[in-house]
C-alpha positions in Angstrom: 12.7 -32.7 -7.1 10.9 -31.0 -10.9 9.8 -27.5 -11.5 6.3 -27.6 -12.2 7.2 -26.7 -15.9 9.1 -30.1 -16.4 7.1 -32.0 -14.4 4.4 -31.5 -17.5 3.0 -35.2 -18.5 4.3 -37.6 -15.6 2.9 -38.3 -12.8 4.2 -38.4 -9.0 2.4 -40.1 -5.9 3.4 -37.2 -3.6 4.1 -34.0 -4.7 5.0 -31.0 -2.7 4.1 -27.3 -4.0 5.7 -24.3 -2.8 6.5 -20.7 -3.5 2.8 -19.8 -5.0 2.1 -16.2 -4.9 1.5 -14.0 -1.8 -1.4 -11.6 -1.2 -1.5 -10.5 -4.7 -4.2 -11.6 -7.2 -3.4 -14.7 -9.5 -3.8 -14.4 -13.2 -4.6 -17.0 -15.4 -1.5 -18.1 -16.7 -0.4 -18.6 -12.9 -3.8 -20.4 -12.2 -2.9 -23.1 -14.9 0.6 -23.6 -14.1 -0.5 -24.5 -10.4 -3.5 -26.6 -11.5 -0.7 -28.4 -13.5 0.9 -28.8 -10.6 -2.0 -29.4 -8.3 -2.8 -32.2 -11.0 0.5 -34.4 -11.0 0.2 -36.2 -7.2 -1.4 -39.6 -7.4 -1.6 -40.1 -3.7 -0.7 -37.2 -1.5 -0.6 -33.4 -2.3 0.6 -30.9 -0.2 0.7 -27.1 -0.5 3.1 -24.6 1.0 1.5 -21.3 1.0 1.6 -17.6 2.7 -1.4 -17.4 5.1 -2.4 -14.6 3.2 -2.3 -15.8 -0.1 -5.1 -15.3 -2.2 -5.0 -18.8 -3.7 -6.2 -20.2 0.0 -9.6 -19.4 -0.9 -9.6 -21.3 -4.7 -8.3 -24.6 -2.7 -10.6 -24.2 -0.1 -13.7 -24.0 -2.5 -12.2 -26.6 -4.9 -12.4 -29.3 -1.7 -16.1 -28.4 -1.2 
């Protein structure tokens, strides 16, 4: 189990995101702290998020 923040530099073959931001808008910052997030699974990657959480559409569009 790593925060995102120390997770920085390695590299995990599954990795588990949760606790991303509800219905409000993202900001930049945020948006790169997930991406390095996003970035650190090797095999599997799987996201917890709010239905309505404005992020749903960014990973939706990133897969196409």
């Amino acid at each position: 189990l790593s925060a995102i923040d120390s997770a920085q530099g390695q590299d995990y073959t599954n990795v588990i995101v949760c606790g991303l931001p509800g219905p409000r808008e993202i900001n930049t910052a945020e948006r790169k702290r997930i991406y390095s997030g996003f970035t650190r699974a090797t095999h599997d990657l799987a996201v917890v998020v709010q239905v309505d959480s404005s992020i749903i559409d960014d990973i939706q569009e990133a897969q196409t």
